[in-house]
N, C-alpha and C positions, 0 to 999 in steps of 0.2 A: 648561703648567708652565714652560715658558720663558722669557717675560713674568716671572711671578713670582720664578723664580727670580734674574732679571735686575737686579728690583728693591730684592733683598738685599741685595745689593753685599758679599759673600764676603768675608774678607780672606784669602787660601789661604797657606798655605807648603807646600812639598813638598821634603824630604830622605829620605837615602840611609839606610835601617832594618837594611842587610845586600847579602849577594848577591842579587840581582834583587828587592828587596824596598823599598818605598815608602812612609816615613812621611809621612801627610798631616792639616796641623790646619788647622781651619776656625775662624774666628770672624766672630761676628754681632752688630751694634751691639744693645742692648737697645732703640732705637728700633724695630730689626727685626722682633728679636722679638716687643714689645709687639703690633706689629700684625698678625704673622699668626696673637697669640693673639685679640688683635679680631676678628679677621676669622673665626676659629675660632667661638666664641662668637656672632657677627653669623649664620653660619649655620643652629648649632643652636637659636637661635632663633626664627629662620623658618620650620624645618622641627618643632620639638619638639612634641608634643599631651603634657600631664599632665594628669591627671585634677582635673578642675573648672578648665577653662581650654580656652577654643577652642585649635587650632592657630594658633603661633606666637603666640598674649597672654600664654602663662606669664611670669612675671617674669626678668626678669634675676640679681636677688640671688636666685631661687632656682635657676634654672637652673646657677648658678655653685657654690653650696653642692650639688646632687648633681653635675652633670659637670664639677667642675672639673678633677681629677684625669685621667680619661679628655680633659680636651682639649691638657690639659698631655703626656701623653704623647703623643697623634695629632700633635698639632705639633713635636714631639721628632723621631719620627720620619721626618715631612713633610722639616723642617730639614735632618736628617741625609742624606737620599736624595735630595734637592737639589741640596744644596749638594756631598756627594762627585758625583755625575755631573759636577756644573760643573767639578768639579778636576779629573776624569778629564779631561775636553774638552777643558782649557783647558790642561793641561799635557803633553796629546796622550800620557798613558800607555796602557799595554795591559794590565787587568787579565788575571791569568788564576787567579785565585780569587775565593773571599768577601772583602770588606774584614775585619778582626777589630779588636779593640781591642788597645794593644799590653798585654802582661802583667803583671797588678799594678794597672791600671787600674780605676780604682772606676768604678760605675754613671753615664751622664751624666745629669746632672738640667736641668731646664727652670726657670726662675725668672721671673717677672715683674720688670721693671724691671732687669735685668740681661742683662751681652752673655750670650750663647751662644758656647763654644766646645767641641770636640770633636777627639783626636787617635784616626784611623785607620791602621792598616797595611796593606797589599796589596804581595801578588808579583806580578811583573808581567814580560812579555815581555821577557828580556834584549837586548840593542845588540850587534851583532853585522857582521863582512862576510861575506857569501856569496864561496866559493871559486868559482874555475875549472873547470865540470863540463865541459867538452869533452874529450871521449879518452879518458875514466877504462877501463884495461884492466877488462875482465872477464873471467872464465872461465862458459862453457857448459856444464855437465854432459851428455854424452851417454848413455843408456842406451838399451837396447833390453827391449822387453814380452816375458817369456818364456811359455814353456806354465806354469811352474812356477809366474810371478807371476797369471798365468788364472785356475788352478787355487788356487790360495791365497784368489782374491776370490769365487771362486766358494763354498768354502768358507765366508767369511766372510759372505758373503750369504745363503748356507742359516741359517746362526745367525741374522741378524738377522729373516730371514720366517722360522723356525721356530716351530713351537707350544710354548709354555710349560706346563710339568707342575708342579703343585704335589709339594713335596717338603719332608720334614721333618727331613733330613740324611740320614749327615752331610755338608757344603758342599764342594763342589770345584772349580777353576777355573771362570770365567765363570759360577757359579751367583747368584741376583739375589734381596736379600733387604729385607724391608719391617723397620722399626726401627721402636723407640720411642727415639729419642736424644736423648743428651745431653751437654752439653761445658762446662766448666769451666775458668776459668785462674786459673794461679799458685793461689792458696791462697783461694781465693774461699769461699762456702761455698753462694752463688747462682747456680746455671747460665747461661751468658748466652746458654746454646740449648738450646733445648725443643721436642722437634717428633715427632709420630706420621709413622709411613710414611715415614719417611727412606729414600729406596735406596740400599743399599750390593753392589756387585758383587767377588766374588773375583777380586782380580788373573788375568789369563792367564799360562801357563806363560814366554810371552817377556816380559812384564813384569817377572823375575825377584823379583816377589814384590812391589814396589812399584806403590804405588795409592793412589787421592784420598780421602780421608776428609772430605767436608762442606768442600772445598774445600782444605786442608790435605794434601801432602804427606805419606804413611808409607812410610819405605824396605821396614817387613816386616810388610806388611798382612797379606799372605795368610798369615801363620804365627800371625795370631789370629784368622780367620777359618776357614778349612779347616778341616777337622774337628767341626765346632760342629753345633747342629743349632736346630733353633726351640725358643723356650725358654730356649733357653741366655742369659747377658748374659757380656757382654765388659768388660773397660777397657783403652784403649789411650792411652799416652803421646805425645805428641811437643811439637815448639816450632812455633810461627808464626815464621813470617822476621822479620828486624828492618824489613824495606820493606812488612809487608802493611800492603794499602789502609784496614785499618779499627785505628787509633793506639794503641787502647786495647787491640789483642793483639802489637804490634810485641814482638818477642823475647819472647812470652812463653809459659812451658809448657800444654799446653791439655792436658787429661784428658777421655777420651771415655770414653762410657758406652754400649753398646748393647745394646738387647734385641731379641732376634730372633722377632718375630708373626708371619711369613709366609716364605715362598722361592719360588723356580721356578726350577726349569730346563730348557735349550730342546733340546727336540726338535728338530735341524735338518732342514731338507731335504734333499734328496740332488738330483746336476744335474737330474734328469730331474723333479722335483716343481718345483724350481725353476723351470725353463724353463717348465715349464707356469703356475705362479703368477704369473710375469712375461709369461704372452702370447707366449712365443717358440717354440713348438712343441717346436722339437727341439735336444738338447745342442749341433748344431752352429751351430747359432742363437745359443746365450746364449755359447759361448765368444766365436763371436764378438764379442757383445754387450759381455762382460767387458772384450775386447781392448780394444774402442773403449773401454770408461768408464777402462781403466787407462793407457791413453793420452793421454785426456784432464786425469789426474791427474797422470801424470808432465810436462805440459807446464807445467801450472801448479804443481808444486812447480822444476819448472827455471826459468820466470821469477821464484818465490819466493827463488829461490840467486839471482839475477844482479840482485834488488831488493837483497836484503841486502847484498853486496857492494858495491854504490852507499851502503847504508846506510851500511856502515863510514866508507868513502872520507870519508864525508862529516863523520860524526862525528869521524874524525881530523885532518881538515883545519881545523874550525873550532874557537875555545875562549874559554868566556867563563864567568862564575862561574851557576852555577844557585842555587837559591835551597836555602838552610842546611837548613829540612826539610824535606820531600815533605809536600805534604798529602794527604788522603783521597781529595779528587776528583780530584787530577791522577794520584795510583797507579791507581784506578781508573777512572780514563778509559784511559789505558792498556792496562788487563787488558782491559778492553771493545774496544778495537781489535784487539789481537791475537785477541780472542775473533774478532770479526766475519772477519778475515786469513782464519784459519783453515776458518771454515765456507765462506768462499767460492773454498777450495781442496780445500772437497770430505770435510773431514775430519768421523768420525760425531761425534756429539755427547759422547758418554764420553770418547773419546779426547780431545777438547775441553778439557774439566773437567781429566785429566789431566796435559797439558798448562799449563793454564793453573797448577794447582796448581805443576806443577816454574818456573814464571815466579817466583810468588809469592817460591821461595824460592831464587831465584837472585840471584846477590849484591846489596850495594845500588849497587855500579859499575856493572852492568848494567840494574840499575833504574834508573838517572840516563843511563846511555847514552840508552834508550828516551824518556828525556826531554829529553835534550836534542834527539834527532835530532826529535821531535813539534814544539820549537819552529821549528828549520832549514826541517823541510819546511813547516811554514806561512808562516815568512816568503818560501821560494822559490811556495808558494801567491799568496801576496799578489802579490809583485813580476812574476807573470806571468798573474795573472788567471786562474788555473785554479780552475773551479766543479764541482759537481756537480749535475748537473740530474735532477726527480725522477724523468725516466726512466729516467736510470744506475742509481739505485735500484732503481728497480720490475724493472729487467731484472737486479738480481745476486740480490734477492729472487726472481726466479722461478730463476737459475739455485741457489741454495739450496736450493729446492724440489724440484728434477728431482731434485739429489742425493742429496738425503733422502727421496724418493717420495713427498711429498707436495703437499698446493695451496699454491699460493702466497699467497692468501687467508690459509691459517690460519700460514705463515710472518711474514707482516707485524703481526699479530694480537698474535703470542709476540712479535716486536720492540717491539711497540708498547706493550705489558702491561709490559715490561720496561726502556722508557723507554732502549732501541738503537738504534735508529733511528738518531740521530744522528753515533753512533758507528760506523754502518755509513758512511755519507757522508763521513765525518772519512778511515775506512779508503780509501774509493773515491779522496777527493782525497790519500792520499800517494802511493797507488798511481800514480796519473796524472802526478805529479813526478816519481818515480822514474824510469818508463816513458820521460818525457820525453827526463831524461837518458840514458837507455838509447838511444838515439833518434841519439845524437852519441859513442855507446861504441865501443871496439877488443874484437871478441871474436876469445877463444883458444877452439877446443874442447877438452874436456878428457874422457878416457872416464870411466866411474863409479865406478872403482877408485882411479885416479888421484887423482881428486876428494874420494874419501873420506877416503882416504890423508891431504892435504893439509887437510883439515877436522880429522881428529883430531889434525893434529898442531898445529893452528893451536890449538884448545879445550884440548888437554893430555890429553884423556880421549875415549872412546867419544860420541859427540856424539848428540843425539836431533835429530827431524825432519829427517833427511836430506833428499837430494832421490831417492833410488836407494826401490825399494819396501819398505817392510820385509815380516819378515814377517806374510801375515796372521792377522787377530786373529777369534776366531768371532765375535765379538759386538761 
């Protein structure tokens, strides 16, 4: 493709479209063109069979009268995905979306005996300097694992290995119900989601009522759900963020529809079933057990506080224009890292969802924060050769698995089906930058009170994901 391209001889320009955004127009002599519609044609000749004609004797003037059209656009094509790589290369940009047409732009057509030209847009990695990360203070959160936060996981863990009981109401916290749903925006009249066996879970008691709805944010879930029983159908209001990842619901009112065909809820364990489910014999065994895996968790939500703190530092230190709107794939590329953060700091999968729902609709300052600091840490990626290799992979894949009790096999499986992967890698190398500068940091300890203290007051408000344990959730 190279060669070829080479011997187009491009004439490129490349201007400034906006904040981090790149208009680029190509033209093509019709010399050019004419020949690599020759050469188009020259092929499907060679290879054509029509009926009542060996292969490759079909005629020319008729080959041309059925494929002319299909060759005219395959070299349209060809042209276009050419000749943008060459500009990309040549003008040493860094895309980080689709090219698009810019708006208003009619269809580009292909002509014989005429130049080709075509104007594209792309955003593209903004120019920028990397700050001074040596010395950045940090603070340590210290806590310590109580009997009480044991007891809370143990609890929580009785819910999650508990047996499920069919039930027909009425719903009460943490009860888990199979839907026929459906969702509608603004004043549509055609749902743009349609789907049997939707799960939808009753908020818990510490939730204070809010809960994820099909990804969506509802402050007071549980006050249309509670109560209800199968059978019953719901509507429930609310808005998508003006940053969610998919353009076409930004700020806009979504109307849910549910009908309730199934429920259960969980019979939990108690320690002494538990321990036994889990292989541990005796309660003194799985507290212990608990101890350790709650240990394990508050270490990695304490390196999770003293990543973010690097995050800030970082994002405040540097500043350069991002680009005008967010698109689809860089919002959710985003949600996809934080997704993968989280799983591999151990958090269940609902909480996840949850989660990731209050991101969605968290401001669009903060959704640009998230994006700007993705470009930061890739450029400090670039400029210091840090990779992730597929073992780093495969070993956060198995510790996701331990988490979650299950294989590792069928964890890589669900990333795979779900087109993660990558985003899991993406998460491993900020992490690794971060750590880096961690590496050259001043830490303060700081006890859990304290910390919190200074957290709420830094947010304005009650902060979610601490790093101190919350409490826990049965399910």
């Amino acid at each position: 493709m190279s060669n070829a391209t080479a011997e187009l001889n491009p004439e490129v320009k490349v201007e400034d479209a906006g904040p981090a955004r790149k208009r680029i127009t190509v033209t093509l002599s019709a010399k050019a063109v004419d020949a690599r519609i020759e050469s188009g044609f020259s092929n499907l000749q060679g290879e054509a069979q029509l009926p009542g004609f060996r292969k490759g004797k079909a005629p020319r003037g008729l080959l041309e009268k059925r494929f002319s059209d299909s060759i005219l656009q395959e070299t349209r094509g060809q042209l276009v995905s050419e000749t943008y790589t060459k500009a990309v290369e040549a003008h040493k940009l860094r895309p980080i979306g689709e090219p698009e047409l810019p708006e208003g732009t009619a269809e580009i057509l292909i002509v014989r005996g005429k130049p080709f030209s075509f104007t594209l847009e792309v955003e593209v990695a903004p120019d920028f300097t990397l700050p001074n990360t040596d010395g950045i203070p940090v603070q340590r959160p210290i806590f310590a694992i109580t009997d009480e936060h044991v007891q809370g996981e143990i609890r929580r863990q009785g819910y999650r290995l508990g047996t499920p009981n069919r039930i027909t109401g009425p719903f009460q916290a943490l009860d888990r119900m199979l839907c026929t749903a459906k969702a509608w925006k603004n004043d549509d009249k055609e749902p743009f989601f349609n789907m049997e066996k939707a799960l939808v879970v009753v908020p818990d008691a510490v939730d204070e009522g809010k809960g994820a709805l099909l990804g969506l944010l509802v402050e007071d879930l549980s006050k249309h759900l509670e109560g209800k029983s199968v059978g019953d159908t719901v509507e429930i209001t609310t808005q998508a963020p003006d940053s969610h990842e998919r353009e076409d619901l930004r700020g806009a009112k979504v109307r849910f529809e549910l009908k309730f065909d199934d429920a259960d809820r969980i019979a939990p364990l108690d320690a002494a079933g538990l321990a036994e489910r889990l292989g541990l014999e005796t309660i003194e065994n799985l507290n212990g057990q608990m101890r350790l895996m709650l240990e394990r968790k508050r270490d990695g939500e304490q390196r999770g506080a003293e990543r973010e703190q690097v995050s800030r530092f970082l994002t405040g230190a540097v500043d350069f224009p991002l680009p005008a709107r967010m698109s689809q794939s860089q919002i959710t590329r985003n949600l996809e890292m934080a997704r993968m953060d989280m799983l591999q700091r151990g958090m269940e999968a609902e909480a996840v969802e949850t989660k990731l729902a209050e991101i969605r609709h968290a401001s669009e300052e903060d959704t640009k924060r998230r994006l700007k600091l993705f470009f930061i840490l890739a450029r400090m990626a670039e400029e210091q050769s840090i990779q992730v290799s597929e073992a780093e992979v495969t070993g956060r894949i198995a510790g996701i698995a331990a988490q979650r009790g299950v294989a590792a096999a069928q964890v890589r499986s669900d990333l795979e089906k779900a087109g993660r992967l990558s985003e899991l890698a993406l998460s491993i190398r900020e992490q690794k930058v971060l750590d880096r500068i961690l590496e050259k940091a001043v830490f303060t300890d700081v006890d859990a009170e304290t910390w919190n203290d200074n957290e709420t007051k830094r947010l304005g408000a009650a902060t979610t994901n601490k790093p101190t344990p919350r409490k826990s959730k049965k399910a």
